[in-house]
C-alpha positions in Angstrom: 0.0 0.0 0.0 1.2 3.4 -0.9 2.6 6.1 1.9 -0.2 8.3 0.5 -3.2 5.6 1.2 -2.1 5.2 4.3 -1.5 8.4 4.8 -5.1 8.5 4.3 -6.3 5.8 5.8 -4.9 6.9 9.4 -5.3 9.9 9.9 -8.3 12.2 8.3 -10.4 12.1 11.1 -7.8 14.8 12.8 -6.2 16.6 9.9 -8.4 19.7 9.8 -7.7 20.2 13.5 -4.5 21.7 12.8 -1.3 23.3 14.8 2.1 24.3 13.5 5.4 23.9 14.3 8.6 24.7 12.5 12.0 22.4 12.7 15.2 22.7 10.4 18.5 20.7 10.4 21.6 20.7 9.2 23.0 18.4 6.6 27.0 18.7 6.7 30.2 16.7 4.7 30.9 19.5 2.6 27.0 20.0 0.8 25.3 23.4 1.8 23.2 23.0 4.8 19.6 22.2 3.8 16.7 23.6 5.7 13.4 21.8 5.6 10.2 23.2 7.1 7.5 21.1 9.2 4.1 22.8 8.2 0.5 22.0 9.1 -1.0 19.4 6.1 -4.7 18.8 6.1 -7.0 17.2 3.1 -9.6 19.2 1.6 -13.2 17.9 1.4 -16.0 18.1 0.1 -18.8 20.5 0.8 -21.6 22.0 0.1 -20.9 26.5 -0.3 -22.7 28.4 1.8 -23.5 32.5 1.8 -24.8 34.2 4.7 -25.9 37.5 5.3 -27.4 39.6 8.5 -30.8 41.8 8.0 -32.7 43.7 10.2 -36.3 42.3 10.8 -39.7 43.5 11.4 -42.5 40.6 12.9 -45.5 41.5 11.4 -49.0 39.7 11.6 -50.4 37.9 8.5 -53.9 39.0 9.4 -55.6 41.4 11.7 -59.0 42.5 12.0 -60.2 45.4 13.6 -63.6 45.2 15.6 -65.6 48.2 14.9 -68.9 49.2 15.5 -71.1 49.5 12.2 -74.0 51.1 14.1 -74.7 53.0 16.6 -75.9 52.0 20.0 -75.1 51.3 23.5 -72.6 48.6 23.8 -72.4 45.0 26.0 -69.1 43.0 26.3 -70.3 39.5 25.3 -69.5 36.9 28.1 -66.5 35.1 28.1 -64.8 37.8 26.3 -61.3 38.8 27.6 -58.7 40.9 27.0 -55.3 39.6 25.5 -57.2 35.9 25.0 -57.5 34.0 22.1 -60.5 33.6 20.0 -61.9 31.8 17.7 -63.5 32.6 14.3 -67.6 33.3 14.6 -66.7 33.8 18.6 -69.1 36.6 19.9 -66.9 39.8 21.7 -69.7 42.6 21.4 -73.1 43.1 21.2 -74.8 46.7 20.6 -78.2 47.2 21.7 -80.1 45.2 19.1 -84.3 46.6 20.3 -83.9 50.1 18.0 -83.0 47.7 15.0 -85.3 44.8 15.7 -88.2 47.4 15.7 -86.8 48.6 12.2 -87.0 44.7 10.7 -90.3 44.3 12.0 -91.9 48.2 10.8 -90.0 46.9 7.4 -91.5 43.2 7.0 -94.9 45.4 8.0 -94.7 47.8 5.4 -94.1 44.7 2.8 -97.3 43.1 4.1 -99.0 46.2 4.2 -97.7 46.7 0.3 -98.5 43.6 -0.9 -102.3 43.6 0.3 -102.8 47.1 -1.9 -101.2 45.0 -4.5 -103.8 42.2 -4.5 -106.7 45.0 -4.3 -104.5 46.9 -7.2 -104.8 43.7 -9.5 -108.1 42.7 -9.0 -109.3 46.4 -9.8 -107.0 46.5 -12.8 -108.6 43.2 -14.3 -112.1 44.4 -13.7 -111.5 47.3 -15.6 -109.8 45.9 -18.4 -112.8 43.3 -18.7 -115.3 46.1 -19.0 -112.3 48.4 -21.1 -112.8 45.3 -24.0 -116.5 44.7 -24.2 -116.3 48.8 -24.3 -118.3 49.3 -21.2 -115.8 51.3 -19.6 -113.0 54.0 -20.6 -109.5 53.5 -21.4 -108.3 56.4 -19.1 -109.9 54.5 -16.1 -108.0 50.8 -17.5 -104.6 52.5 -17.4 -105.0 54.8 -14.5 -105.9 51.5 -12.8 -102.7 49.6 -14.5 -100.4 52.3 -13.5 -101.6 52.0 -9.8 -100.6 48.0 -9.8 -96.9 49.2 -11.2 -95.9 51.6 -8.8 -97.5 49.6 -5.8 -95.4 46.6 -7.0 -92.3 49.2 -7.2 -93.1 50.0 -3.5 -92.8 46.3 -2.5 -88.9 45.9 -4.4 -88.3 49.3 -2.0 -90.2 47.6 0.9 -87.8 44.4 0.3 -84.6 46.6 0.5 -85.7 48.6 3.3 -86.2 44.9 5.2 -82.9 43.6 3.8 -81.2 47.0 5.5 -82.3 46.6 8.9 -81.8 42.9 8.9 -77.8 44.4 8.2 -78.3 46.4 10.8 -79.8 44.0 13.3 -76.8 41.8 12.6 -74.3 44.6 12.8 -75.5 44.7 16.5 -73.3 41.8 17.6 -69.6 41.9 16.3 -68.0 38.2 15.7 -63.9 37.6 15.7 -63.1 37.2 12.1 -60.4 35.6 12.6 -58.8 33.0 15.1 -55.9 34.5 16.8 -55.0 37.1 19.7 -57.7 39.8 20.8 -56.0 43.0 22.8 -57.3 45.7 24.7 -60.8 46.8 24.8 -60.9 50.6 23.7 -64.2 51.2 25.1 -66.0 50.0 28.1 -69.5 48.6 28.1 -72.3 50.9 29.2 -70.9 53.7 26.1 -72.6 54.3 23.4 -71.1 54.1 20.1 -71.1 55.5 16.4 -69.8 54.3 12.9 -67.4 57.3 14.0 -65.8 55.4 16.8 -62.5 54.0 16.8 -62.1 50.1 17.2 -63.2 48.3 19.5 -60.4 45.7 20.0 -57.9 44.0 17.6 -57.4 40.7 16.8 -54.7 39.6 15.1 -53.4 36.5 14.0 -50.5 35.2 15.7 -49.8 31.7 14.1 -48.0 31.6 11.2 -46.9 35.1 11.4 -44.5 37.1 8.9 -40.8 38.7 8.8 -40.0 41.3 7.1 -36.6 42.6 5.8 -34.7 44.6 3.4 -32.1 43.4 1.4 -30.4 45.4 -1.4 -30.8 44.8 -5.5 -27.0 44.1 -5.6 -27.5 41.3 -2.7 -30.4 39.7 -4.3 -29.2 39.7 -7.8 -25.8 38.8 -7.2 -27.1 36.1 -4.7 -30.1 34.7 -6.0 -30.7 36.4 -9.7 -34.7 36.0 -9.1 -37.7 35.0 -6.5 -37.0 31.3 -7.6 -33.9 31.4 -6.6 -34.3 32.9 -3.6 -37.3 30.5 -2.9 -35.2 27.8 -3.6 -31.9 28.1 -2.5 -32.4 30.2 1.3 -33.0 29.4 4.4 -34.3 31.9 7.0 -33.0 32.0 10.6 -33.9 34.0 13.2 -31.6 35.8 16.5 -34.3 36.7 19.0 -33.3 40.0 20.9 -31.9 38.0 23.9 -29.2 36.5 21.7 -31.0 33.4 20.9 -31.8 31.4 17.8 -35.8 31.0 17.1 -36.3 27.5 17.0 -37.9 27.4 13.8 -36.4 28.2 10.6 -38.6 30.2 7.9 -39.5 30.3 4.3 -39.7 32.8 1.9 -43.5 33.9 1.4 -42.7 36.9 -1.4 -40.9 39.9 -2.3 -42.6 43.3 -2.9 -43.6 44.4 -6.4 -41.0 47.6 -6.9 -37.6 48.1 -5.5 -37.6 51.7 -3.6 -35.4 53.9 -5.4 -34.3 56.0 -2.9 -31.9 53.4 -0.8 -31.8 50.7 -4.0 -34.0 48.6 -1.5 -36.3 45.2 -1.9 -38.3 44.1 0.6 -39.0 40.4 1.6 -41.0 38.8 3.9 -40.4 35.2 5.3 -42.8 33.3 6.9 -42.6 31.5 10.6 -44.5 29.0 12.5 -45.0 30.6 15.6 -47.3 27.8 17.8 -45.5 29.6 21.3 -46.3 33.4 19.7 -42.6 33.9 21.1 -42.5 35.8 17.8 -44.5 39.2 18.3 -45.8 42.0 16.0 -44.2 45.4 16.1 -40.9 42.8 17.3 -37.4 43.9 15.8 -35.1 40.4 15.0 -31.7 39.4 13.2 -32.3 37.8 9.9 -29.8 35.1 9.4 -30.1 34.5 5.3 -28.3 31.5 4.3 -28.0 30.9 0.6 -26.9 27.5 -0.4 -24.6 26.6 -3.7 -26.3 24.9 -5.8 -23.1 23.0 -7.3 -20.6 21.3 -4.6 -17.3 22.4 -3.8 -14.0 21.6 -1.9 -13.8 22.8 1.5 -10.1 24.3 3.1 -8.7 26.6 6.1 -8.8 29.7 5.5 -5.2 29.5 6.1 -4.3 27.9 2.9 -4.8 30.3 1.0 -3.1 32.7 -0.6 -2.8 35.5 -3.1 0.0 37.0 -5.0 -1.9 40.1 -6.6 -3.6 38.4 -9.5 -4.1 34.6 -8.6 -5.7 33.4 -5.5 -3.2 30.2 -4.5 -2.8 27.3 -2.4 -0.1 24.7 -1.6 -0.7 20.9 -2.3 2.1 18.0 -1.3 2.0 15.0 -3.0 4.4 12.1 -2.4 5.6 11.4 -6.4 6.0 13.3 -9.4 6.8 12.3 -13.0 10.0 14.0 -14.6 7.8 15.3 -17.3 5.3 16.4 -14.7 8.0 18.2 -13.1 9.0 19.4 -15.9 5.5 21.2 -16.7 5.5 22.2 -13.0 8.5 24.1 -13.4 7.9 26.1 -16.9 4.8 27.4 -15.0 7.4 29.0 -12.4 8.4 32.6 -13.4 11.0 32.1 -11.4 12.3 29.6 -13.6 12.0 31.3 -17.0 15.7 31.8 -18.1 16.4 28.2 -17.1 13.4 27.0 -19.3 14.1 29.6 -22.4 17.8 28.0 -22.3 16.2 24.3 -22.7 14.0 26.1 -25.5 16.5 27.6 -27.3 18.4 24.2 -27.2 21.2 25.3 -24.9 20.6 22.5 -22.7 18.6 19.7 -22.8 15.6 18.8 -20.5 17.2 16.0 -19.4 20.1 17.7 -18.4 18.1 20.7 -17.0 15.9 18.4 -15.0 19.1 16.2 -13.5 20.6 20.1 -12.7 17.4 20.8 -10.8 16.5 18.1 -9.0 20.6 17.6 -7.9 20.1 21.3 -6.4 16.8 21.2 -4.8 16.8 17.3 -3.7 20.2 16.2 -3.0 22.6 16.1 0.4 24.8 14.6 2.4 23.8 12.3 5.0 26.1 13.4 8.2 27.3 10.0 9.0 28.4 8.6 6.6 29.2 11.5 4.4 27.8 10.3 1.3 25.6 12.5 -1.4 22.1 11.0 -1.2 18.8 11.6 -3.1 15.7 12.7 -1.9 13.4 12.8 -5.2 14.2 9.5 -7.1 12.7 7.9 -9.6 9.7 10.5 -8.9 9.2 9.3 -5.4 9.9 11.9 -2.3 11.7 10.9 0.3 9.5 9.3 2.9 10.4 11.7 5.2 9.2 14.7 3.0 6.1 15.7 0.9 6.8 18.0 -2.1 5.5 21.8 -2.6 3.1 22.4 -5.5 1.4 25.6 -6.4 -2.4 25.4 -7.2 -4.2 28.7 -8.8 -8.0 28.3 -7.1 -11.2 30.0 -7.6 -12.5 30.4 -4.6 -16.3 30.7 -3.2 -18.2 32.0 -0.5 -15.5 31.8 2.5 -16.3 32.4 6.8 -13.8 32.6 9.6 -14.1 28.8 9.7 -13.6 27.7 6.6 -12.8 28.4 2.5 -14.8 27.1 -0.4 -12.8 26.6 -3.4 -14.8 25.9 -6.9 -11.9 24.6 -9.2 -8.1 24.0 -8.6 -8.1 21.6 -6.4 -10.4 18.4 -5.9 -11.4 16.3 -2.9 -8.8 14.4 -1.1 -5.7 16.8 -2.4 -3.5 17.2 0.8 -3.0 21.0 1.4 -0.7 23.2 3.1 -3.0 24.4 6.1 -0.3 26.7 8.3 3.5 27.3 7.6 2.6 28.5 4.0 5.0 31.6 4.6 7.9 28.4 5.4 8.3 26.9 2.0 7.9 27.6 -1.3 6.7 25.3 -4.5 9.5 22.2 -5.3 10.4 22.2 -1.9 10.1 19.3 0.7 8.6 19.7 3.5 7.7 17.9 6.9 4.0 17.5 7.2 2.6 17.6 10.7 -0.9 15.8 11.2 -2.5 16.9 14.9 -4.2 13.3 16.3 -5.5 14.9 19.6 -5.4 18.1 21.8 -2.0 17.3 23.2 -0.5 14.5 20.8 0.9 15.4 17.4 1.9 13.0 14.9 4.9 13.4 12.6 6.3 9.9 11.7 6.1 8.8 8.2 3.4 6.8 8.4 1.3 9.9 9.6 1.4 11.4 6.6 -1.2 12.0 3.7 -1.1 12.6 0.0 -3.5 12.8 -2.9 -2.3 14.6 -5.3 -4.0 13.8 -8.6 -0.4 13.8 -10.3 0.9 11.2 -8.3 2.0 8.0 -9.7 0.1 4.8 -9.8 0.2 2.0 -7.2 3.1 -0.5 -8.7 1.0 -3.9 -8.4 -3.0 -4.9 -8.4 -3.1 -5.3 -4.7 -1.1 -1.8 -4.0 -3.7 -0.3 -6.5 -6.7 -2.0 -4.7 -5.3 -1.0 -1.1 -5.2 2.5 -2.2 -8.8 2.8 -3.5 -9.9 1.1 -1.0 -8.5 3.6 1.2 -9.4 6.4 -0.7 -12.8 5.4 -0.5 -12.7 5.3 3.0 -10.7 9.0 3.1 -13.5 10.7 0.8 -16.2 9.5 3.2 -14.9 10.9 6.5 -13.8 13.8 4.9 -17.4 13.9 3.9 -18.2 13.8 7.1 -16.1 16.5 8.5 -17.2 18.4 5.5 -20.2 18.8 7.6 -18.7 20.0 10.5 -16.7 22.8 8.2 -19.8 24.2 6.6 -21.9 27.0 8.2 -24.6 25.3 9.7 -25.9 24.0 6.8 -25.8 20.2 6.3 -24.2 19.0 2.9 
């Protein structure tokens, strides 16, 4: 099995718990002295990016319903009522004195009575003189006159009808029903007064469960975020800190945005929706809006300490346990430090072969101090086991916390990565990597060590190959599961 899969195999569970610590020696019998850096190695895994952003928020109730008086009259608190209870829809709270308006419905279903007996006498007058109107024993004047009479009494009923339909409204306007179910508040007027259309409400009653949130986020955080409603729909999730600090226990949806962005401060409001079955939520309440927006394509998850930048290129370190001469090779043309050495190999001053043996003899070789004889520590594109060599990745990186980097492309899954002592080496150099186990055990042998480069060379026999995806497998699915641990809250 190959130092890197067991590398793997051993020790993922700690690697992103990391500590640093920095050793050198000193290789004599006539070679320079050779200084090689322990830094902090760690494997990057895969997760799931994550964006989150901090809003002001207002609690607002879905519905409310004012109770207010539609007629006038003296006014009765129906019993059971209470202030600051809940009630339910169709549940009595007022009644106005209903005699005034039940005298009205009566007088009204006794003018339509009174209406429709003229109307009986109207008709049969009407057909008596139209009878005598055709055999031309009586006048036409006296057949309409009589016609005419029947019309406008039957006119008078429709009016009777709408007088009665009126003060029935009015009769029922005398008690005032909750509309809604939810939270009634203070009464604003005592029983015993007497009350107008013109007075204010009564009480208020307002819905309580579910209940809104609402915030303002800017245009350039929701298009550069979300790019539309779906999105944000979709992809979000809603979080609240309560004033005390705390996290509401439920997490939200988004119910809609408003139709127009307000000019003035380049403004959209949103409002999410909350279940709120212990109305801890109130409205009028002020609240931190926790907005998390999740990637929607996965990425690789690092320290923030791995990375760096140069001015153009966001960068980060990878070691890997082998290298290919020609891999090397490409390695080192993309090093501008390198570019007079390389335009000589172009030119066909030198030869790669000859460049590469020149390079590798400067960087790799020394002198072991006993017995004084040159040694190698890159051959036949295997490191050293005590050493992991320095490559320079270019990444892309995404949304990125105090905890933790995501990185879209440049580096994949499994890649061991410089975590700390990136200021201690530089690429092509070897390096000591330095796994943390526990809180007060570090491990440095040879054996502690990871790789996973996806340049390094390929197991030498079936079973080594096997071992090493086997172990592979098992290194993608703990650093899966620290991946989750890594992210911001959000499970992968």
């Amino acid at each position: 099995m190959s130092r890197l899969s067991l590398l793997f195999k051993g020790s993922l569970t700690a690697a992103l718990i990391l500590s640093v610590c920095s050793v050198s020696y000193a290789q004599g019998g006539g070679a320079t002295a050779v200084s090689r850096s322990t830094v902090v190695a760690g494997v990057a895994v895969d997760t799931v990016p994550v964006t989150k952003k901090k809003y002001i928020g207002n609690v607002e109730a879905i519905e409310q319903v004012d109770c207010v008086p539609r007629v006038s009259g003296t006014l009765t608190v129906a019993e059971g009522f209470e202030e600051g209870s809940h009630v339910k829809k169709g549940q009595l709270l007022f009644e106005i004195d209903p005699i005034p308006y039940k005298a009205k419905v009566q007088a009204a279903e006794a003018a339509i009575a009174q209406t429709k007996a003229r109307i009986a006498y109207a008709e049969a007058n009407f057909q008596r003189l139209d009878d005598l109107y055709k055999k031309n024993a009586g006048s036409k004047d006296d057949q309409e006159s009589a016609l005419s009479n029947l019309q406008s009494l039957r006119a008078e009923l429709i009016s009777a009808e709408a007088q009665l339909i009126l003060a029935q409204e009015d009769l029922k306007y005398t008690q005032i029903y909750a509309e809604i179910d939810g939270r009634v508040g203070r009464r604003s007027v005592s029983a015993g007064n007497y009350v107008t259309p013109a007075t204010p409400s009564l009480a208020r009653v307002v819905q309580m469960d579910p209940i809104y949130v609402r915030f303002t986020m800017s245009e350039r955080d929701y298009l550069s975020m979300f790019s539309g409603f779906n999105s944000l729909k979709e992809l979000s999730t809603v979080q609240l800190t309560m004033p005390n600090d705390t996290i509401y226990e439920s997490t939200g949806e988004i119910a809609f945005i408003d139709n127009s962005v307000k000019s003035t401060t380049d403004t959209i409001k949103i409002w999410a929706k909350f279940s709120n079955p212990n109305e801890v939520l109130n409205p009028g309440g002020v609240v931190t809006v926790n907005l998390t927006k999740r990637d929607d394509q996965q990425a690789v998850g690092i320290l923030p300490s791995a990375v760096m930048f140069d001015g153009k290129n966001n960068y980060v370190y990878i070691l890997v346990d082998s290298i290919s001469d020609e891999q090397l090779y490409q390695e080192i043309c993309n090093d501008s430090r390198f570019k007079n050495e390389i335009k000589e190999v172009e030119d066909g001053k030198v030869t790669k072969e000859e460049f590469l043996e020149k390079f590798k003899t400067e960087h790799y070789a020394t002198v072991d101090p006993k017995t004084k004889r040159q040694q190698m520590e890159l051959v036949n594109g295997k490191v050293d086991e005590k050493y992991l060599l320095v490559l320079r990745r270019n990444v892309t990186l995404g949304p990125s916390t105090n905890e933790m980097n995501t990185v879209y492309n440049g580096i994949k899954v499994g890649d061991v990565i410089m975590m700390d002592g990136v200021n201690k080496a530089r690429p092509f150099d070897l390096v000591r990597p330095i796994y943390q186990q526990d809180a007060s055990q570090t491990a440095t042998s040879p054996n502690a060590k990871k790789g996973g480069s996806a340049q390094s060379q390929e197991p030498t026999s079936n079973k080594e190959a096997q071992d090493g995806s086997q172990a592979r497998s098992e290194a993608r699915k703990v650093a899966c599961n620290v991946s989750t641990a890594m992210t911001l809250g959000v499970e992968a």
